[in-house]
Each structure stands twice: as structure tokens, then as C-alpha cells.
C-alpha positions in Angstrom: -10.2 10.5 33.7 -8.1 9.7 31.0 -7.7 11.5 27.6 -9.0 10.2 24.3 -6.4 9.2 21.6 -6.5 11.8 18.7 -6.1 9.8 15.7 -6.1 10.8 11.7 -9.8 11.1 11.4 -9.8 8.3 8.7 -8.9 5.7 11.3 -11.9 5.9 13.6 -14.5 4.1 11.8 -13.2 0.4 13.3 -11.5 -1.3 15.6 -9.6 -2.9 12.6 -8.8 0.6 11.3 -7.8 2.0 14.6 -5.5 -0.7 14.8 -4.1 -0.5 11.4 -3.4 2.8 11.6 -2.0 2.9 15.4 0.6 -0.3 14.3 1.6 0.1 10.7 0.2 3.4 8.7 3.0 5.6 7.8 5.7 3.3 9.5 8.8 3.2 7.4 9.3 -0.5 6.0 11.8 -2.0 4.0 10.6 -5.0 3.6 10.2 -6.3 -0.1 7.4 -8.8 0.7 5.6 -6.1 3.0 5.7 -3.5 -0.3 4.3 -5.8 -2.6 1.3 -6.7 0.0 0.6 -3.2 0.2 0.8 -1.9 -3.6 -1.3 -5.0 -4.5 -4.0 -4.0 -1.6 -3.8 -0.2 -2.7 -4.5 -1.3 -6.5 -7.4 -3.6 -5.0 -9.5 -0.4 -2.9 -9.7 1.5 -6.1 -13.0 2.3 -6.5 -13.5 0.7 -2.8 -13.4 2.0 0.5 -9.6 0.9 2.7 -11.6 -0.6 5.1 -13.1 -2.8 2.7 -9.9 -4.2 1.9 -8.6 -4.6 5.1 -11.6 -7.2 5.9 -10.2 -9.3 3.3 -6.4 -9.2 3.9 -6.0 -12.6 5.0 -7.6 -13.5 2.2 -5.5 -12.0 0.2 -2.5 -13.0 2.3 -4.0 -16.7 1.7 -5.0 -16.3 -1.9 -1.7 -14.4 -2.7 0.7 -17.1 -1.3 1.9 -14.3 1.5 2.7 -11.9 -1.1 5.4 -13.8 -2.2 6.5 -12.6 -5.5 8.4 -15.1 -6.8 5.3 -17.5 -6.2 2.5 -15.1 -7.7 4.4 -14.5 -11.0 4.1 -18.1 -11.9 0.5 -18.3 -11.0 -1.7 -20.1 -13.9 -4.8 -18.6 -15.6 -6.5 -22.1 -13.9 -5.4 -20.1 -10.7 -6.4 -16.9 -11.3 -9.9 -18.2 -12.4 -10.0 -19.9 -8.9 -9.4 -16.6 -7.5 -12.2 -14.7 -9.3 -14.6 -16.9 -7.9 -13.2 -16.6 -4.5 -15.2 -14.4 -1.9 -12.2 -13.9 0.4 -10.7 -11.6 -1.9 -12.4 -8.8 -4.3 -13.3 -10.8 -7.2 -12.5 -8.4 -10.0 -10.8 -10.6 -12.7 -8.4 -6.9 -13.7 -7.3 -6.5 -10.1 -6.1 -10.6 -9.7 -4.5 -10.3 -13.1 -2.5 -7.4 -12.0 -1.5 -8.7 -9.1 0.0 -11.7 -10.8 1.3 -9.0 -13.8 3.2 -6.9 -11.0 4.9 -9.7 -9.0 6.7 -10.5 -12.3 7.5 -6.7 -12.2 8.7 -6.5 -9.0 10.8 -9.6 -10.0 12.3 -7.4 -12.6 12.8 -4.3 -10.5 14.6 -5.9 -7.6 17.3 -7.6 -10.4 17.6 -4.1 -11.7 17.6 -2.4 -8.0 18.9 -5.2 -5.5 15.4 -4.9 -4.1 11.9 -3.7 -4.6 12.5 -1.5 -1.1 15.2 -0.3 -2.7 13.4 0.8 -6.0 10.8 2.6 -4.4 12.7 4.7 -1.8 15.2 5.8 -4.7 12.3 8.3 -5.5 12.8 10.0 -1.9 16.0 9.4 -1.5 15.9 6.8 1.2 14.4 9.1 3.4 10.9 9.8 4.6 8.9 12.6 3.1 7.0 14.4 6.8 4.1 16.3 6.2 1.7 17.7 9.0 -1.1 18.3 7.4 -3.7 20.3 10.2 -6.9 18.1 8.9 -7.8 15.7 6.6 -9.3 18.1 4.3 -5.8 19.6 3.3 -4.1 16.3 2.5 -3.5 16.0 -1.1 -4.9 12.8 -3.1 -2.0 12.9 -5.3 1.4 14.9 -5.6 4.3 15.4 -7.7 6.1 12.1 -6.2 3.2 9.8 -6.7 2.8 11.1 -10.1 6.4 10.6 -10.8 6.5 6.7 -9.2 3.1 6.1 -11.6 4.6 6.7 -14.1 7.4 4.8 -13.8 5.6 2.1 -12.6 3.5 2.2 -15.8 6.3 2.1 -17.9 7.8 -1.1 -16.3 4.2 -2.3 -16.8 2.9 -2.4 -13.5 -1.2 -2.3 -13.5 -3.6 -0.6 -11.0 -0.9 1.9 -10.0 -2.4 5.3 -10.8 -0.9 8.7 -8.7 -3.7 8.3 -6.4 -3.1 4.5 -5.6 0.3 5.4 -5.5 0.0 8.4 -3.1 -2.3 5.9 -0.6 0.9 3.3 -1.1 3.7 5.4 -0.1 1.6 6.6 3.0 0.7 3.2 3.6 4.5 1.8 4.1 5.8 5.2 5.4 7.8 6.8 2.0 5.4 9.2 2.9 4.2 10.4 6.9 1.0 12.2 6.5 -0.1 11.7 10.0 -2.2 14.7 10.9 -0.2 17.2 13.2 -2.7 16.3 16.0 -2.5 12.7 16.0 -0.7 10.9 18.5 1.5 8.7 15.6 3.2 12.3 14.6 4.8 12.9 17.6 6.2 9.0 17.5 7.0 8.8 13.9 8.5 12.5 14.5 11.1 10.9 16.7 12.5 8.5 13.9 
């Protein structure tokens, strides 16, 4: 008889959040493209549950031209009013727009940084913040860090980037490791 996997208990409710959070939660990436997918997802779930959003990613990933910034900051208001009536995506006209508002921001921050990757690990110093939080009831939905990222994000003009969606974004791409200290990921992200 084998063991069951101990997961983060917010992973269990699907297959495609199981997956999600076995593969990608919490792993380190560096990858401009990969950040701006994630920030734009993480704006889109406010007020909506992750797994919500996760259902729709390839349509986002089709709708969004692969989260290529360059692309999406030149997208029309013709294109944007496609998207609003497109049921791949969530169809919240302030969520498209931002996404289209922050690629031109990311633009800007990666001629300012040498990357977005590069912006957004500045607040940690290029290294990982590792918590090990005992159960899901003790992990914060905000913190001093998120707080200080939304804020600059704000001031650059980025939309839908509040502490909390900023906190789920820095777990999501692994600025910050809040795998639970019973989960299998903690002992392999522990070993990075």
C-alpha cells in the first residue's frame, strides 16, 4: 500500500489544481513572458475562485497572444471589445483593459530594469522568500512585500494589482514559497 501525497490543502479540489500546484506553484521563474501570464491571471480571479481561472487559461493564453507583451500593448479598443464578448476568458471589460494597460507597463519596466523578472525579484533581492506555514489557516493574504510591490505597481500604473493579488502572484511564480511544511513540494523546493 502506497502513501497518499500530502499537498497544500488548496490544491485538492481538481485534477487541474493538483497538477498546477505539483508542476508550477511556488517554482522560481524568470521568465518575463511566464510573469506577465501570471500577474494578468492573478488580476483576473479577483473576486473569483483560482480554479476558475485556471479553466480558462488557454483562453487567455489564445486571447492574450501567449502573453506576449509587446503584442498586447498594441491591442485596439475593436480588440478588446472582441474579448468582452468572448466566453473563453472572464469577460469583465476592467480586467481586459488592464491587461492591455499592464503589458505597456511591463514594456516600460523591463527598459527601466533589463527585464520584468528582473523588476520583480529586486523587491527580494533575487532570492526566494521560504515560509512553512503548518496549515493553511496561518498563511497570510497579504504581507509587508506584497504591499510594498502594489504600491509600486500602482504608481507605474499597473491595474488589478492590489497586496492581495500581489501576494497570490509572488506565490504563484515562486518570489514567494508558501508550500505548507507538510506538503511534498517543501521538501523539493527546500532543496533549491
Amino acid at each position: 500500500m502506497s502513501e497518499a501525497v500530502v499537498r497544500c490543502g488548496w490544491a485538492e479540489g481538481s485534477d487541474l489544481e493538483r497538477d498546477y500546484h505539483d508542476r508550477e506553484w511556488g517554482v522560481p521563474s524568470f521568465d518575463d513572458g511566464h510573469l506577465f501570464e501570471l500577474i494578468s491571471l492573478e488580476g483576473a480571479q479577483a473576486g473569483l475562485s483560482w480554479s476558475t481561472i485556471l479553466k480558462k487559461r488557454a483562453g487567455y493564453r489564445r486571447a492574450f497572444a501567449g502573453f506576449d507583451a509587446a503584442k498586447v500593448a498594441r491591442f485596439t479598443p475593436a480588440r478588446i471589445d472582441r474579448l468582452v464578448a468572448d466566453p473563453a476568458i472572464v469577460r469583465h471589460r476592467g480586467k481586459i483593459e488592464s491587461v492591455v494597460g499592464n503589458a505597456a507597463r511591463v514594456l516600460e519596466v523591463t527598459r527601466e530594469f533589463g527585464s520584468f523578472s528582473a523588476y520583480v525579484w529586486s523587491f527580494t533581492g533575487g532570492r526566494p522568500v521560504v515560509n512553512r506555514w503548518p496549515r493553511m489557516g496561518k498563511i497570510p493574504s497579504e504581507t509587508p512585500l506584497s504591499k510594498a510591490l502594489s504600491r509600486d505597481l500602482r504608481a507605474r500604473g499597473f491595474r488589478f494589482v492590489g497586496p492581495t493579488t500581489c501576494y497570490a502572484f509572488l506565490q504563484a511564480v515562486g518570489v514567494v514559497d508558501d508550500h505548507l511544511a507538510g506538503c511534498f513540494r517543501a521538501a523539493a523546493t527546500a532543496q533549491r
